[in-house]
N, C-alpha and C positions, 0 to 999 in steps of 0.2 A: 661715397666710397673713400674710405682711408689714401692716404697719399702714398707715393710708392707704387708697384707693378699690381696692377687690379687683378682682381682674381678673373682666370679666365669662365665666361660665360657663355651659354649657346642661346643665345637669342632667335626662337623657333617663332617667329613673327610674318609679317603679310608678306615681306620678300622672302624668305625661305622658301613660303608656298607657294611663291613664285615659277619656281623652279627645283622643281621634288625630284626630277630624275640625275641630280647633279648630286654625284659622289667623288669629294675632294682624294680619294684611295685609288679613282681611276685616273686623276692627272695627268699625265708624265710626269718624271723626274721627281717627284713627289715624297718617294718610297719613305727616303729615311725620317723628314719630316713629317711623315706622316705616324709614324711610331712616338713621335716622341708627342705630337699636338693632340692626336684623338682624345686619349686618355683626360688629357685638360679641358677639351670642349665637350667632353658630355658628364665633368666631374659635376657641374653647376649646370643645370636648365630652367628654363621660364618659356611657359608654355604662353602665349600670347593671342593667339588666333585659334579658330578653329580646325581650318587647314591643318595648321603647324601640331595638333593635338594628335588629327588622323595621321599626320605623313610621320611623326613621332611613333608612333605605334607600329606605323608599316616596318620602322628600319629596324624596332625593336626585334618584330617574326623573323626579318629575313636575317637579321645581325642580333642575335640575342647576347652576346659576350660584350657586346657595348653597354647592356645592362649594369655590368660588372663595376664600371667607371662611376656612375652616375652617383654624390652623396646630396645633392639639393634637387629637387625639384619644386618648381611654384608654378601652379596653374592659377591665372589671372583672367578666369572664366567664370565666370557666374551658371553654375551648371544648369539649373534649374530656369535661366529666362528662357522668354520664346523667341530669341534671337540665336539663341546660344544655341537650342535644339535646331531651330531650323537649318542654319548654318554649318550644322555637325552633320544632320542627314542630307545636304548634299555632297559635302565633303567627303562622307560616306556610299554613295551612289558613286560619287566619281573615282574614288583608289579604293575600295574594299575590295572588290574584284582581282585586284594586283596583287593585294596580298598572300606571301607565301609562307607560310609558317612554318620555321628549321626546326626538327627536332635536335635539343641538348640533351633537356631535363625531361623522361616522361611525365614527370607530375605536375611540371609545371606547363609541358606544352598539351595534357590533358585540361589543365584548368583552361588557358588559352582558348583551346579550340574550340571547347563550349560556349564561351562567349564569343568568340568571333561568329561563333554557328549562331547562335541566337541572333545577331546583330543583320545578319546575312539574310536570316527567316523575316526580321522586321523589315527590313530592304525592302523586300522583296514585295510581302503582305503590303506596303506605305504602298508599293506602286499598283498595287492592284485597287487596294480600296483605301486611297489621303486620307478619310475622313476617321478613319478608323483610329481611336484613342488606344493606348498603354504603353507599349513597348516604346513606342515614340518618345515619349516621353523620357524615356532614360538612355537613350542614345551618350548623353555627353559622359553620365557617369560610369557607363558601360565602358566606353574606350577608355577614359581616367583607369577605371576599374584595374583591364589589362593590361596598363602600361604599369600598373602598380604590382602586378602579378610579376610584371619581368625586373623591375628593380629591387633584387633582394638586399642588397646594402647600401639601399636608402638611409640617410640619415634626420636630414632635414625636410621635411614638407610642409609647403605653405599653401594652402585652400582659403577659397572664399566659402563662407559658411554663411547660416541664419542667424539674423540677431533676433528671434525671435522664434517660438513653437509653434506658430499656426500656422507653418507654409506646409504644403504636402514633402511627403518621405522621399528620400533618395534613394529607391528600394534596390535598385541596380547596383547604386555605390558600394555601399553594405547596411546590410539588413538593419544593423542595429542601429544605423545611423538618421537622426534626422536632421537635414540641411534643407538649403533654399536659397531666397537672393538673397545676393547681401546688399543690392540697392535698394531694401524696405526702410532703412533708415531717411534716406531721401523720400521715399516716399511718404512717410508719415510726416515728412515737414512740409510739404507742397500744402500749397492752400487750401487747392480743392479735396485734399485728403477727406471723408469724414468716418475713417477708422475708428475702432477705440483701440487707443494706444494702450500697451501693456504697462503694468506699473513699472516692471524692472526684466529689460532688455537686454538681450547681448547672447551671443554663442555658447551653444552651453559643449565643452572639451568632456565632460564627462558619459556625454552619449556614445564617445570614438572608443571605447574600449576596443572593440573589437578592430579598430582600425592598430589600435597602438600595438595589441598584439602578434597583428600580420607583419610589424617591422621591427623585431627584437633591435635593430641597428638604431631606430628613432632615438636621438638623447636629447632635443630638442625641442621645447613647444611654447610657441609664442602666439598670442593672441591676444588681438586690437582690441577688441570689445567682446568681456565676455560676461555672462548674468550674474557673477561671485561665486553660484552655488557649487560646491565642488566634492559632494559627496560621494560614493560609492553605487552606483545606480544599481548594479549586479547583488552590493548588500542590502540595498533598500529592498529587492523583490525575492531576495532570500528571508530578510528575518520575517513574515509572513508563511515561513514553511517550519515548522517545527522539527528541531533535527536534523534542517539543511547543511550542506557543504560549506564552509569557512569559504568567502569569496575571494578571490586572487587581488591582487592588488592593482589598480587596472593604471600607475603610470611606475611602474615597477622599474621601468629601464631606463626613465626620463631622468636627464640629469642637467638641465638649464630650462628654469620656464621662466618666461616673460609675459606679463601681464597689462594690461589696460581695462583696469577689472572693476566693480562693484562688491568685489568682494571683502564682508567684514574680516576682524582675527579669527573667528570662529573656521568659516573660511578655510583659514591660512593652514589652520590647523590641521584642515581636511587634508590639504594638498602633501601635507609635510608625511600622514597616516601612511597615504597610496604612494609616497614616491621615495623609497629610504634610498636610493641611491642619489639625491636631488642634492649637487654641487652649490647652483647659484639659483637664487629666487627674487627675481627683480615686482614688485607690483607697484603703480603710479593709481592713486583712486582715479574713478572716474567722478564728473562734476557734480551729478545726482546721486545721492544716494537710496539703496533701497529701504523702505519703514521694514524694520524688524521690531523684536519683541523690545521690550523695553528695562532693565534692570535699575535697581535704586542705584543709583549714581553715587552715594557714600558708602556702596556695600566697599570690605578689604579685601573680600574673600573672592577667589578667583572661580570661574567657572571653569565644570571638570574638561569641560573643550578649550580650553584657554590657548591664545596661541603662545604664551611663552611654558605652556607644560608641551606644548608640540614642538616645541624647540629642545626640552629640555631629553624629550623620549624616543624622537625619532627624526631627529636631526643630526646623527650621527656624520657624516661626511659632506654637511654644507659649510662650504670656502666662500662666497660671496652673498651677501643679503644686502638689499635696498630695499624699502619699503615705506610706507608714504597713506594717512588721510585726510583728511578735512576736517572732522568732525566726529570724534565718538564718545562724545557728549550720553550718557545714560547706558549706553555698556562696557564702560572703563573695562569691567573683570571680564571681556572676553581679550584682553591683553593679557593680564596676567595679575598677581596681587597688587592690590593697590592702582594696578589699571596698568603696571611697569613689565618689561621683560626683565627678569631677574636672570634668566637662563642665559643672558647672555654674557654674563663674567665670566661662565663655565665651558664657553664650548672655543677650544684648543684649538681647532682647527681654522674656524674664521679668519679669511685674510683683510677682506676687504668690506665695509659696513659704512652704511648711508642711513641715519636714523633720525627723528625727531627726537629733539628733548623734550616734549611733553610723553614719547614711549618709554623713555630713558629714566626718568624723575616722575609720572603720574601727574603732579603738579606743579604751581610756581615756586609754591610757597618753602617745598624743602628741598630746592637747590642748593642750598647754604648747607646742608645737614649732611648730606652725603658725597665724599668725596669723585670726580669725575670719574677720576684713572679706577677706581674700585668696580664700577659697573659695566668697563667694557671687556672684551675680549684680551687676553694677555696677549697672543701673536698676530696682530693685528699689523697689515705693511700700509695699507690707505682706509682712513677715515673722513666720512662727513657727516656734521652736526647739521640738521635744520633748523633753526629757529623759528619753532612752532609749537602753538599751545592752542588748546581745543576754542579758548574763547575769543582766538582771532578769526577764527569761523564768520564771527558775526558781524566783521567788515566787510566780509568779501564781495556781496555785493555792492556795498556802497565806494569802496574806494575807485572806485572811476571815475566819484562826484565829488574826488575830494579838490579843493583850490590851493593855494598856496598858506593860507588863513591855517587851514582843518592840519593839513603835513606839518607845519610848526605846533600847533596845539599836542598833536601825537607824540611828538617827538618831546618836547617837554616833561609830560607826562609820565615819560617811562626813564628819568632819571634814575631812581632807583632801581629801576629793572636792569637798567644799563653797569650799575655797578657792581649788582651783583653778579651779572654773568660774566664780565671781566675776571672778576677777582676766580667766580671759581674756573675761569679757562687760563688763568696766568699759576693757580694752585697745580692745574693740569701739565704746565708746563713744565712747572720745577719739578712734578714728579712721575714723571710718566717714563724715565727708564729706570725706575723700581723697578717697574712692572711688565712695560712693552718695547719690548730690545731690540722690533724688528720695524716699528711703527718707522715711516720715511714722506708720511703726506699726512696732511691733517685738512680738511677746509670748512669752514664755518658759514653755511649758508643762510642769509638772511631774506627769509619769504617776503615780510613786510619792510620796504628801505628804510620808510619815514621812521621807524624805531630806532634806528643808527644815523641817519642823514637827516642834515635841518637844510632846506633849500637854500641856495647862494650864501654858505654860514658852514657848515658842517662836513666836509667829504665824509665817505664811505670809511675809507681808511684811518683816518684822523686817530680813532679810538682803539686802534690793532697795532701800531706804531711798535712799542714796546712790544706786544707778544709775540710778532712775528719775529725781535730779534731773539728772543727768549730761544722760542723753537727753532731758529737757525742754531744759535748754538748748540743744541743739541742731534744737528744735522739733521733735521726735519723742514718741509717745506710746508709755509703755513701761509694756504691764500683765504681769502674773502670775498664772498662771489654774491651777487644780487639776483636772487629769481624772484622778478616783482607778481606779486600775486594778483593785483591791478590790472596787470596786463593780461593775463589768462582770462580773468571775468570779463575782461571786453569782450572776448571769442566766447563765452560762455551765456553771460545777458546781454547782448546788443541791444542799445537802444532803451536801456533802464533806466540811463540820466536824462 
């Protein structure tokens, strides 16, 4: 958490459940602090227990205006284990009873009541005959369900989902949805696993339509591990209907998504299609990539999903981009021509950009040909460069074996690489308030060190000397940061040297 006064949180955990008949509004003395802190503890919640999910939901029926506060919820429940249901239908045996449900809203305390009546009939039915499968079964998402009915200006929501499509449906949750656990990942690494693993893994955001629609207030969607694929699922099972309905746009209202994705440019493109309100789009690749189709690798010409023509048509009101792969060796043109975003000299609005120079230039070789300041964003306040080109792909696993021998050998080698990109970021310097009058952070990120640093011989900085004072003169702050790529492959192949 940031430094300074933490956001306040309602931490609905084992001791909450502790003690569920304890309401800080009957206190003594309480009255005027109580006006002013409620609001703050139910602005942020994290659902943690099972308990704390039921006795959440009781205080919503009786106190549904506390609804009103709530813009984060994270349930950090794996809906779908048999811990998580077991657990939920005691917790439900023990306070469903108690609960009273206030009418507000008739619509919404008819939605309410039917799931709490269904939930009531499962009760009931579990205690006549345990053995008896269904309803049970979605006990957790059923409660989720109507806690989700009473927070109409939700913003934020964080779920544990499937990283994979062959767990059973979330039917309870919503219909359209399929979820599951999200410890299969563990489980497929366990020894005794003898699964077949899927080729390409991860949550898929695009089954939630119907979720993101029940919360016009959502602007927010982040997610850890997701399959890449980010199509229109509503227009896949349309264009099969001849003469169908044009499908809505199913993240229409999202306006920051955050990624840990396997998703190519193509991809990107997708996401850019469905979301034209979409502010900031952070995505980090994930380690594997998925085998797609294959394109000639010296084509120039860009494909009609390219993602820098999604930049160019429906990226209207994006202010921050990060974006980030390993490797897209053989489908350059789903970047853009010549494998480059070109669309991003054009878009005005852009504050803030983290980019490889291999997106930036295509390749190594005509860095020298085209000036820097030309290819970015004119009102641009922070900048980062990565340094990174597709063919450093093919150390990645080996730099973990490398000695002290192999890191001078490297480092050698890229003399001339080293002068060039000097020359054209010190050309960037002297001219970059032509162009960008608002620019105030620059930083130059070097994936691979040993290309800049010679062990005990060379610091990091050594070779930035001059440019940094360059760009201070012109009141810009210009650091040099090391994200060793080395180091991430140890987390990635253990155990390869």
């Amino acid at each position: 958490m940031a430094t300074g006064f933490p956001n306040p949180v309602l931490h609905l955990g084992r001791h909450a459940a502790r003690n569920p008949g304890t309401d800080p509004g009957r206190l003594p003395g309480l009255t005027p602090l109580r006006r002013m802190a409620r609001p703050l503890l139910y602005r942020i919640v994290a659902l943690w227990h099972e308990s704390s999910m039921v006795l959440f939901l009781r205080t919503l029926c009786e106190k549904p205006r506390y609804a009103h506060w709530t813009r984060h919820l994270s349930c950090h429940l794996t809906l779908t284990s048999e811990s998580v249901i077991r657990e939920t239908r005691r917790a439900l045996t023990k306070y469903l009873p108690s609960i009273k449900l206030v009418i507000e809203s008739e619509n919404l305390n008819n939605m309410a009541r039917q799931v709490l009546a269904a939930l009531k009939f499962g009760i009931q039915t579990n205690q006549r005959t345990p053995t008896l499968p269904g309803l049970v079964d979605h006990y957790p998402q059923l409660v989720l369900l109507v806690i989700l009915i009473f927070l109409t200006k939700l913003e934020i929501l964080l779920l544990q989902v499937s990283i994979c499509d062959d767990n059973p449906e979330c039917d309870g949750f919503c219909a359209q949805v399929e979820a599951g656990d999200a410890d299969l990942l563990e489980h497929f690494e366990a020894e005794n696993c003898d699964c077949e693993i899927p080729e390409a893994w991860g949550a898929q955001p695009r089954q939630y339509a119907s979720l993101y629609e029940s919360f016009p207030k959502l602007t927010t969607l982040e997610v850890s591990a997701d399959d890449g694929i980010w199509t229109n699922v509503e227009e896949e099972r349309l264009s099969f209907l001849v003469g169908g309905r044009v499908p809505t746009l199913y993240l229409a209202n999202i306006r920051k998504i955050y990624l840990h994705s396997l998703a190519c440019p193509r991809n990107l493109h997708q996401i850019l299609l469905n979301a034209p309100k979409l502010e900031t789009l952070y995505m980090a690749s994930r380690p594997y990539e998925p085998t797609i189709e294959t394109y000639h690798s010296n084509s120039t010409h860009a494909d009609p999903e390219a993602f820098d023509y999604g930049l160019m048509r429906h990226a209207k009101k994006l202010r921050n981009l990060d974006i980030s792969w390993v490797d897209v060796r053989g489908f350059e043109c789903l970047i853009g021509p010549e494998g480059r975003l070109a669309a991003l000299a054009q878009m005005e609005r852009l504050e803030t950009l983290c980019i490889q120079l291999a997106v930036l230039y295509g390749k190594p070789s005509i860095v020298a040909e085209t000036p820097l300041v030309n290819l970015l964003p004119p009102n641009l306040v922070e900048l980062t460069l990565e340094d990174w080109w597709w063919q450093n792909a093919d150390m990645v696993e080996v730099l973990p074996c490398w000695d002290v021998e192999d890191k001078v050998k490297h480092y050698q080698s890229h003399h001339g690489y080293r002068e060039t990109a000097l020359r054209t970021l010190t050309q960037f310097a002297r001219n970059v308030r032509t162009r960008m009058s608002k620019l105030k952070k620059v930083v130059f990120l070097c994936k691979i060190p040993w290309t800049w640093v010679m062990e005990d011989g060379v610091p990091l900085e050594f070779h930035f000397e001059q440019l940094t004072l360059m760009f201070n003169t012109q009141d810009i702050d210009f650091q040099i940061n090391c994200d060793e790529v080395s180091e991430q492959t140890r987390e990635v192949i253990p155990g390869r040297c």
